[in-house]
Backbone bond lengths (Angstrom), bond angles and torsions (degrees), N, CA, C in turn:
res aa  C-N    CA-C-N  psi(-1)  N-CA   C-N-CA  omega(-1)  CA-C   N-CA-C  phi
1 X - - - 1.459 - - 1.522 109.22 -
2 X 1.284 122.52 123.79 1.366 133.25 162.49 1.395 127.43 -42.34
3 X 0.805 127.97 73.48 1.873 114.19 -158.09 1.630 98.82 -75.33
4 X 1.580 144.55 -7.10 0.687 148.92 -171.39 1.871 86.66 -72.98
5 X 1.166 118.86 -58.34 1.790 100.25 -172.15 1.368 116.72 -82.56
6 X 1.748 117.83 56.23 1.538 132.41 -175.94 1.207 90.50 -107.25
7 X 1.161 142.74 95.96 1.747 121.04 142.81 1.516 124.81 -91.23
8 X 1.411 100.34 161.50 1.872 108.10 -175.00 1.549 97.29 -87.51
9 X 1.401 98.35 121.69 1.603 102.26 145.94 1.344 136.91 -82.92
10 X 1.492 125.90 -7.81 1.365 142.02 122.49 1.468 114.90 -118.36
11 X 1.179 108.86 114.01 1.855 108.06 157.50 1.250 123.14 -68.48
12 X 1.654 112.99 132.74 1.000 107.74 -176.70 1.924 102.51 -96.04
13 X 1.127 95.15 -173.94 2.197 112.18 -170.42 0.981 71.64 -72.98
14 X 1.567 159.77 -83.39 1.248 132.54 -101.16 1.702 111.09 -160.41
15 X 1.621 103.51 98.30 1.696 97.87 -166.79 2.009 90.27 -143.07
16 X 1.341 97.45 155.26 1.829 100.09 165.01 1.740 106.86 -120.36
17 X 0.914 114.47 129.35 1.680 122.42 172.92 1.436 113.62 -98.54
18 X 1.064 133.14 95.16 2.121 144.80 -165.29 1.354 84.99 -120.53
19 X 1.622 94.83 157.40 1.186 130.29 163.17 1.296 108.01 -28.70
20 X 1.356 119.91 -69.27 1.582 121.65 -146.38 1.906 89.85 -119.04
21 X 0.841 123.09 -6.48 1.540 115.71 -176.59 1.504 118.32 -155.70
22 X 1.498 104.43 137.34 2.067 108.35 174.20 1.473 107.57 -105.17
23 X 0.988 129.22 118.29 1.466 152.03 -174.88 2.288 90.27 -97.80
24 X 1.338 105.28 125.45 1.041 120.36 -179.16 1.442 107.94 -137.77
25 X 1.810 128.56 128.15 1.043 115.39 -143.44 1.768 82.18 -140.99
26 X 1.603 117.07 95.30 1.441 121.81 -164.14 1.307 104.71 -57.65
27 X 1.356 114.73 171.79 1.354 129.11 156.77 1.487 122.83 -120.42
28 X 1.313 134.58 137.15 1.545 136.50 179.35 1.455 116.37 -44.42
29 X 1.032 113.40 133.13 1.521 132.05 175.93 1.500 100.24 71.65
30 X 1.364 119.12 69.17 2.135 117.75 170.39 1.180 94.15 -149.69
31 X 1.565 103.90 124.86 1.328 130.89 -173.58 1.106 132.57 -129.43
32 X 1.292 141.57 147.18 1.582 124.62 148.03 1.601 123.88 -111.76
33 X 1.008 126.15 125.16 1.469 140.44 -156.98 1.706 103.51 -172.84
34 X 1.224 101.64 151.79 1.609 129.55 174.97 1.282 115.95 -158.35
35 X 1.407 111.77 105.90 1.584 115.79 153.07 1.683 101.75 101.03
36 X 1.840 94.90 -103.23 1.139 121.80 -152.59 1.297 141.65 -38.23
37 X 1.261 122.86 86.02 1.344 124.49 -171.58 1.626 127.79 106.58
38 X 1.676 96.50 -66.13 1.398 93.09 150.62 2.101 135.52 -76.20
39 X 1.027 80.62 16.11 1.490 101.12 -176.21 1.559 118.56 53.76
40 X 1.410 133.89 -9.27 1.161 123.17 -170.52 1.080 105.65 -110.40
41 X 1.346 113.11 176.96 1.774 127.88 -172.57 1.608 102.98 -119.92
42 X 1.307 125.18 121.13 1.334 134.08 156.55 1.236 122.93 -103.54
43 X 1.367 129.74 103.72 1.542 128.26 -163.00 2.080 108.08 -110.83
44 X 1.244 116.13 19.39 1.562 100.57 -149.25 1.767 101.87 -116.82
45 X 1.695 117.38 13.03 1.131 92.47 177.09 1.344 129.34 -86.63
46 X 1.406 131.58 175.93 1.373 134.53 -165.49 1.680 94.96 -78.69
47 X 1.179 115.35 135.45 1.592 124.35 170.05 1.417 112.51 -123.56
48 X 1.420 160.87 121.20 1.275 164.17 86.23 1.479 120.44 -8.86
49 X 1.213 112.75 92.44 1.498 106.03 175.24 1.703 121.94 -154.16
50 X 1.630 118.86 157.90 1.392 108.79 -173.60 1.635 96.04 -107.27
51 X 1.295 88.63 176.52 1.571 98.12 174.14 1.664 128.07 -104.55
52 X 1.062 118.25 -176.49 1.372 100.86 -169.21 1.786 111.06 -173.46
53 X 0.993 120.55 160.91 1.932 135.83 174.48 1.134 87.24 -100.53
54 X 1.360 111.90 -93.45 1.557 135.25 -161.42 1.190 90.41 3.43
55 X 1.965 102.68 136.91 1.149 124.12 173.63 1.726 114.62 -101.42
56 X 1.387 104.56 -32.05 1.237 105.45 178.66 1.811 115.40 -134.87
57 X 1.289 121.61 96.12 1.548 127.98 -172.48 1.741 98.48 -146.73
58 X 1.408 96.61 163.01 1.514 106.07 170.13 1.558 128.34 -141.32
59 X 1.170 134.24 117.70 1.174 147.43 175.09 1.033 147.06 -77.33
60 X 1.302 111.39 114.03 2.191 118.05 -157.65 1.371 98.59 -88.82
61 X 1.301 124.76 160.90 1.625 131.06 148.77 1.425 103.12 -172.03
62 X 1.661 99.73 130.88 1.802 99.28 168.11 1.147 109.07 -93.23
63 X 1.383 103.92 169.94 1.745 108.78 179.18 1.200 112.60 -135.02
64 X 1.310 122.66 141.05 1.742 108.04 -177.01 1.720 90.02 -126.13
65 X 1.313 98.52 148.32 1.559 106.10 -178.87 1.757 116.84 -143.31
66 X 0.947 84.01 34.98 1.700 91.84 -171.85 1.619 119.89 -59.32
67 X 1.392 112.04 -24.53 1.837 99.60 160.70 1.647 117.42 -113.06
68 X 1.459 88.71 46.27 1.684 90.27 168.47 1.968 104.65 -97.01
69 X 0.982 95.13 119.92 1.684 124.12 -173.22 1.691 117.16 -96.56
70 X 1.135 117.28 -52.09 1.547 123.01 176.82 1.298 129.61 -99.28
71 X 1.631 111.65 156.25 1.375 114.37 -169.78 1.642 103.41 -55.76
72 X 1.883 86.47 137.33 1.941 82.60 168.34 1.399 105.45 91.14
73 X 1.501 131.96 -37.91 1.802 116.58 -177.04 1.438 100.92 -65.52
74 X 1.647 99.45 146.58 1.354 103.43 -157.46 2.127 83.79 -156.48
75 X 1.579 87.08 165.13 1.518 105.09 161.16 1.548 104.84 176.89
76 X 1.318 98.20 137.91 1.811 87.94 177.33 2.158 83.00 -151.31
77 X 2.015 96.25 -127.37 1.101 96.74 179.59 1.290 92.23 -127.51
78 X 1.707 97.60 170.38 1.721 117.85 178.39 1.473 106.29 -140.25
79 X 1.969 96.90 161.58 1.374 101.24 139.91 1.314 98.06 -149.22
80 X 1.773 93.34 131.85 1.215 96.62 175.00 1.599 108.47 -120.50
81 X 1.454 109.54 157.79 1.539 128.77 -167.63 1.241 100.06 -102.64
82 X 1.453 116.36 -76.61 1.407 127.32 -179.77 1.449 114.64 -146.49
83 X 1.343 111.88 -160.27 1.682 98.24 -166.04 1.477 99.52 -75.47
84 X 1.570 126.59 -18.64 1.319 118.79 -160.34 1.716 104.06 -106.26
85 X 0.932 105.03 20.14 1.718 103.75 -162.69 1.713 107.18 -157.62
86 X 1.238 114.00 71.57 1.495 113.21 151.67 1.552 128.19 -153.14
87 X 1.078 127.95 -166.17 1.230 132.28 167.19 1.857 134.99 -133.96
88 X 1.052 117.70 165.40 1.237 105.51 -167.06 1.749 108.12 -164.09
89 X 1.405 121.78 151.68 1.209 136.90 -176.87 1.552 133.80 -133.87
90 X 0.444 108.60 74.16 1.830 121.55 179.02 1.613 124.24 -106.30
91 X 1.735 105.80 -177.30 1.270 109.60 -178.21 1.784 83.31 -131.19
92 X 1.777 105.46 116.00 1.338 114.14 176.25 1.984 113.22 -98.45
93 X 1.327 125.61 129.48 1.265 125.29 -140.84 1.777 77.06 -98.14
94 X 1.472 99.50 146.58 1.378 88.56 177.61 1.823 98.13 -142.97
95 X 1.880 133.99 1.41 1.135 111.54 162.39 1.721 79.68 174.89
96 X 1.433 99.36 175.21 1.596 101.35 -174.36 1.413 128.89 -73.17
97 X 1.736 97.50 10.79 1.815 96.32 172.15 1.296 107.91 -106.85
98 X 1.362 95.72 -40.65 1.965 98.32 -165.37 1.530 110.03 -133.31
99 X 0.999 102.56 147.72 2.130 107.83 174.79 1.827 88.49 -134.06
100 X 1.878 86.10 160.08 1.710 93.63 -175.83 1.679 84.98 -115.27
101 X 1.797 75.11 138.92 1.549 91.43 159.34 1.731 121.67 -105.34
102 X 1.449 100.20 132.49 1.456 97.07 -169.47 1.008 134.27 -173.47
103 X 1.763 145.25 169.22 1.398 131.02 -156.26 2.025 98.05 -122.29
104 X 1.050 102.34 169.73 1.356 124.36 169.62 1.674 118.61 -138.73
105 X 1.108 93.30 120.24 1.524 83.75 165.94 1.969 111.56 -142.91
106 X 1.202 106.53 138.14 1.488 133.01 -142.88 2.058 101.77 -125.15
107 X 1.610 116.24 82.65 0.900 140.05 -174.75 1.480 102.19 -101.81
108 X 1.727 134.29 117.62 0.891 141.90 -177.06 1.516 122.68 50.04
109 X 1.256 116.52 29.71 1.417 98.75 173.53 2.159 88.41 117.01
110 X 1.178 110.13 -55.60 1.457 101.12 -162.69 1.735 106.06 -87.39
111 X 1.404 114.63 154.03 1.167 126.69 161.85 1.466 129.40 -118.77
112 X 1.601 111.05 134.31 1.080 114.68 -176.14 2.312 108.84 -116.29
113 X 1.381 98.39 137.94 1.720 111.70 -170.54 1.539 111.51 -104.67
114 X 1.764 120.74 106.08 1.462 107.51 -161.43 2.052 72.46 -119.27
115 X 1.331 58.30 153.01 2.515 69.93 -179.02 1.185 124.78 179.66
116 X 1.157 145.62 125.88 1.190 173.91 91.90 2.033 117.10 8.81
117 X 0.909 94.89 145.25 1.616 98.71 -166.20 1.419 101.55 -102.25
118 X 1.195 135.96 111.05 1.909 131.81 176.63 1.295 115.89 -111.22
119 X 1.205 163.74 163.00 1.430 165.64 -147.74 1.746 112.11 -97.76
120 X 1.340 109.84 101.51 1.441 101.66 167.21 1.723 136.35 6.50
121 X 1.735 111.70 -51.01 1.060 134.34 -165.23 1.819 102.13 -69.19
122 X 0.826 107.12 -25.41 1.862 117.73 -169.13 1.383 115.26 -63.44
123 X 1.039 135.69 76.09 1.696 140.47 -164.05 1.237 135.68 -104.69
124 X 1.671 100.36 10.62 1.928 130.14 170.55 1.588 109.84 -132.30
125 X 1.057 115.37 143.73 1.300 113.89 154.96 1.657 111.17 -160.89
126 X 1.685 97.10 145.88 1.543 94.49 -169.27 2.174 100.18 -104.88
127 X 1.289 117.33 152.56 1.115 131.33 171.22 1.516 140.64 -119.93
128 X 1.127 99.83 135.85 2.127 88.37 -164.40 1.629 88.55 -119.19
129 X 1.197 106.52 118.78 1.610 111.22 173.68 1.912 109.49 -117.71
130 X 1.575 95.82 112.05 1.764 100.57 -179.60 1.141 112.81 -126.16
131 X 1.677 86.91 169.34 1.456 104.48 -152.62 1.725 111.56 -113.88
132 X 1.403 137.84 98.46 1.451 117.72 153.39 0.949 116.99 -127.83
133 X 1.998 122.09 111.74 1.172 163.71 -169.60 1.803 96.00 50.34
134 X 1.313 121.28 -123.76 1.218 124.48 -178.73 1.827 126.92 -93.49
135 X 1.851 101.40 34.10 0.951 109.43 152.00 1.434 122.90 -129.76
136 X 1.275 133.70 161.92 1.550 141.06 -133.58 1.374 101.31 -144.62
137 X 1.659 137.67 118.33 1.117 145.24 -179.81 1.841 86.16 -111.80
138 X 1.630 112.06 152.00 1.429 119.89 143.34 1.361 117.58 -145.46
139 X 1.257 117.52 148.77 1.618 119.33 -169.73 1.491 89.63 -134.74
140 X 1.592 83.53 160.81 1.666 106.97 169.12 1.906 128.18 -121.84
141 X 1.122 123.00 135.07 1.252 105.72 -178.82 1.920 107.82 -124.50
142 X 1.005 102.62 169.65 1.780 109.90 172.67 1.361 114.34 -105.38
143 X 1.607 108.58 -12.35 1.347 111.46 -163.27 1.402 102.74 -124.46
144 X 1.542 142.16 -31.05 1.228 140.18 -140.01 1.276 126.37 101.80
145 X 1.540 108.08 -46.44 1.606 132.42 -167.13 1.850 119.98 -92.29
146 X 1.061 100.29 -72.13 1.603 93.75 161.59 1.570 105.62 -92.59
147 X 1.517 87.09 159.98 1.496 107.90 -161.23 2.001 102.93 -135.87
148 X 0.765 106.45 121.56 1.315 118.07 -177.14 1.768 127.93 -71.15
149 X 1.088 167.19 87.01 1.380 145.15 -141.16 1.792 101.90 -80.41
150 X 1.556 101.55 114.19 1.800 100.12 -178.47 1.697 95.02 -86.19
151 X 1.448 140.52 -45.48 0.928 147.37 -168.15 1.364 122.89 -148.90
152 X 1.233 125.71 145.92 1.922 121.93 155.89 1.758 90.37 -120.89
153 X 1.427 108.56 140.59 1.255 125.99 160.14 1.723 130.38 -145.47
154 X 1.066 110.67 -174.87 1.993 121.01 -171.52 1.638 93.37 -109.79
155 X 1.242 124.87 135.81 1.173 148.39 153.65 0.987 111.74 -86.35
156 X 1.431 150.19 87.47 1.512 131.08 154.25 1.619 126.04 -21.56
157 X 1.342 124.83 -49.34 1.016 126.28 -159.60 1.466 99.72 -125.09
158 X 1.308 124.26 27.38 1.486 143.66 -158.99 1.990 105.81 -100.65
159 X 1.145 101.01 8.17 2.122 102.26 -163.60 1.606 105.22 -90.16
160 X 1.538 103.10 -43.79 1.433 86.42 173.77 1.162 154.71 -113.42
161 X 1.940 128.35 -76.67 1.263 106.64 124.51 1.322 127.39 -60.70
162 X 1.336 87.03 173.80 2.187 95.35 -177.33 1.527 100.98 -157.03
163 X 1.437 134.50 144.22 1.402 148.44 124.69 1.364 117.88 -57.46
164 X 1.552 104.56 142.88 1.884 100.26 -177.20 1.430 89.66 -166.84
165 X 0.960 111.85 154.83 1.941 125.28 -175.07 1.551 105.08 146.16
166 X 1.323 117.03 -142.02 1.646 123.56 -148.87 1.519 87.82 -128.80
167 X 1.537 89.50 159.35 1.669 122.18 164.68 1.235 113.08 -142.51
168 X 1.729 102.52 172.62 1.737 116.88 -178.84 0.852 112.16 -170.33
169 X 1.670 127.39 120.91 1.043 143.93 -169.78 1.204 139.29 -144.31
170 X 1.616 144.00 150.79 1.692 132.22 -173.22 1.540 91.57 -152.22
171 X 1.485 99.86 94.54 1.689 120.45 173.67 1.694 112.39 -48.91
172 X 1.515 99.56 -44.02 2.143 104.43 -179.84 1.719 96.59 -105.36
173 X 1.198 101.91 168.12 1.579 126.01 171.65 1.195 109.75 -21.53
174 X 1.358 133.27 60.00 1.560 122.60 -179.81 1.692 127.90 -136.16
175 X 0.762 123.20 179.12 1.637 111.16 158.77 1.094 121.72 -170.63
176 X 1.398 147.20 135.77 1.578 156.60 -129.05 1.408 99.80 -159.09
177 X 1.763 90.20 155.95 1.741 92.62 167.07 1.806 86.69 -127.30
178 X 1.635 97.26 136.32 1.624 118.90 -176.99 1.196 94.96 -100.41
179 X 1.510 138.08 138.26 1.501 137.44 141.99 1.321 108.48 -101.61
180 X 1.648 114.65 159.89 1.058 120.80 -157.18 1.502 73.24 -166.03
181 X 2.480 90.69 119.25 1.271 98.50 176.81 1.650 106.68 -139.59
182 X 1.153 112.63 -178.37 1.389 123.04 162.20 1.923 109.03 50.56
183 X 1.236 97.85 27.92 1.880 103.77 171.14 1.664 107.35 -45.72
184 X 1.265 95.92 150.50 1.562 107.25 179.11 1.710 99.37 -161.94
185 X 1.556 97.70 148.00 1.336 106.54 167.96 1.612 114.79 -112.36
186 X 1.177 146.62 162.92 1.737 140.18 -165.43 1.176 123.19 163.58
187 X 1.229 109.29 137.38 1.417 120.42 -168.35 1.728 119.51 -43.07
188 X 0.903 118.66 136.03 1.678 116.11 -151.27 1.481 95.04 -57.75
189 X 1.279 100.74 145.18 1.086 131.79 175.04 2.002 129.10 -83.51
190 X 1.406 85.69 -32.90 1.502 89.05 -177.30 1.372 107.57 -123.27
191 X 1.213 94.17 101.69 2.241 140.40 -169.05 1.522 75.33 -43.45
192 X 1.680 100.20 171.39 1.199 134.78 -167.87 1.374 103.65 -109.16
193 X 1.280 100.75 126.50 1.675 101.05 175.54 1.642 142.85 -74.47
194 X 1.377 93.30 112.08 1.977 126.83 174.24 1.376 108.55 -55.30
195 X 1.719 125.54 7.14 1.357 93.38 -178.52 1.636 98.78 -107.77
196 X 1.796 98.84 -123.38 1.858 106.42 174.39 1.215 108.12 -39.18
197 X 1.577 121.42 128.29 1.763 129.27 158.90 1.408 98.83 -67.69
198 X 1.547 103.94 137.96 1.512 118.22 176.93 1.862 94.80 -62.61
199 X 1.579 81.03 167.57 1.456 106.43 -167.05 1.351 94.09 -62.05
């Protein structure tokens, strides 16, 4: 993967861009959220991402998060469109037993939070985010190798171009350093479906 065609759609104060790894160093109160439930809108975290046609490809990145400390610091992968339209996958730390692992995805303005509870101790995780046309698979792995299915979803505004790459963020009083390693781009990963023919 070229990291040369990564740009920030917010830069954050404090990041390193290497050969083989992006070191992202959050700032307190940067979020992504819309709407739902909690009623407010958080639009300000740092995003890194390239652009793209491709209708059908899939995208790896590990993440290491080992001094994330407070509820909510988070980093996984994204794509974001605009403030009202993207999605995202991470493991958000929420106290010294357990952090949720989990996706968001943010269709017109609203956001919806699907997640799973994993053990405090867990301080890597790798992600495969794919692509066929204007629907969106993401998986998770522990290892690199198997990959787990966290979600399949509909993009509204997901058909043509698209942005996709990494984020990092600490919604309360906090601040972390995210690495982000071993990126890859590859022929999609998540096959076309053999079962019921659509209507």
């Amino acid at each position: 993967m070229n990291l040369k065609e990564l740009y920030w759609t917010r830069e954050p104060e404090l990041y390193q861009i290497h050969e083989d790894f992006i070191e992202i160093t959050t700032k307190p109160h940067t979020d992504l959220w819309q709407r739902t439930y909690y009623h407010f809108q958080n639009d300000n975290a740092p995003v890194l991402q390239m652009e793209t046609e491709e209708k059908y490809f899939s995208f790896v990145v590990k993440t290491e998060f080992e001094d994330s400390h407070c509820r909510f610091d988070q980093c996984g992968v994204v794509m974001y469109l605009d403030s009202e339209n993207w999605l995202k996958a991470s493991i958000e730390y929420e106290n010294q037993e357990y952090q949720h692992l989990g996706s968001v995805v943010t269709n017109n303005g609203y956001s919806d939070w699907a997640t799973t509870v994993i053990d405090a101790s867990v301080k890597s995780m790798w992600y495969r985010f794919s692509r066929r046309e204007d629907d969106y698979c993401i998986e998770c792995s522990s290892d690199g190798v198997h990959f787990n299915q966290m979600r399949i979803c509909h993009m509204d505004k997901g058909g043509g171009k698209i942005r996709f790459g990494i984020y990092a963020c600490s919604p309360e009083a906090s601040s972390f350093k995210a690495v982000f390693r071993n990126m890859s781009i590859m022929e999609c990963q998540w096959l076309a479906h053999d079962g019921q023919q659509p209507d």
